[in-house]
C-alpha positions in Angstrom: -15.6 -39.8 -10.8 -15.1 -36.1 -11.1 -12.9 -34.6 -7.5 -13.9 -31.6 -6.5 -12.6 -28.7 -4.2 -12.5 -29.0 -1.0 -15.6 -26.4 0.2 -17.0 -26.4 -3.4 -19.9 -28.5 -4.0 -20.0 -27.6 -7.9 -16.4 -28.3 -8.5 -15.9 -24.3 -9.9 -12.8 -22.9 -8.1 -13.7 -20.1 -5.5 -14.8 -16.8 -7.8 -14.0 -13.2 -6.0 -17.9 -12.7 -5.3 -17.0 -15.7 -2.7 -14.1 -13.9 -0.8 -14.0 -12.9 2.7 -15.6 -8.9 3.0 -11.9 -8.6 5.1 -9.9 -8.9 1.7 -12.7 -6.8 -0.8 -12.0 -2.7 -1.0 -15.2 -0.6 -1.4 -16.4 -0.7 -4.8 -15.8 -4.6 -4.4 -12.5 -4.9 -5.9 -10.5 -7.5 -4.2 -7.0 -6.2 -2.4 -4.8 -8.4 -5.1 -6.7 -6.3 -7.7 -6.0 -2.7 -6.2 -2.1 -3.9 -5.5 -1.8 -5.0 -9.2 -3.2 -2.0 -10.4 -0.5 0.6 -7.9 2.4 -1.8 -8.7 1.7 -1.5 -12.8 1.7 2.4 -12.2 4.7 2.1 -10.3 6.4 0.0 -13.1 4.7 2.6 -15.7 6.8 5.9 -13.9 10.3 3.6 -14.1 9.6 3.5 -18.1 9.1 -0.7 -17.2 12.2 -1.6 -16.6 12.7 -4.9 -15.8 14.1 -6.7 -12.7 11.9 -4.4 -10.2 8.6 -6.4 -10.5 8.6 -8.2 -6.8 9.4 -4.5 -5.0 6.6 -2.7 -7.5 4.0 -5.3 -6.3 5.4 -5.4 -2.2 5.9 -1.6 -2.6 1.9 -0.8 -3.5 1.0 -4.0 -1.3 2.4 -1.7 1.5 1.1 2.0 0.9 -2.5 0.3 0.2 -2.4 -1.7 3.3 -1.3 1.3 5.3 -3.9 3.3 3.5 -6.7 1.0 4.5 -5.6 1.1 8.1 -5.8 4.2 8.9 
């Protein structure tokens, strides 16, 4: 017998149409999307050097939450 998610009646894993409005951005891009896209210019301006990944990514995590709050 085929398992299937928890929450998912089809068995397909959650798609980002399905998550919570609180973690979408207007123009429906999900938060992990807009923080992906501000850490990669991040890594683009330091000529992508490596060993700076984690602090790109908690970096535009940051300034985009702090964006959104206020």
């Amino acid at each position: 017998m085929k398992s299937v998610a928890p929450g998912s009646e089809s068995g397909h894993a959650q798609t980002r149409k399905n998550k919570p409005r609180s973690q979408r951005f207007p123009g429906g891009k999900v938060l992990a999307d807009h923080i992906a896209t501000a850490a990669y210019y991040r890594a683009q301006a330091r000529g992508f050097a490596a060993g700076r990944e984690v602090e790109d990514w908690l970096d535009a995590e940051a300034e985009l939450l702090k964006s959104s709050s206020g």
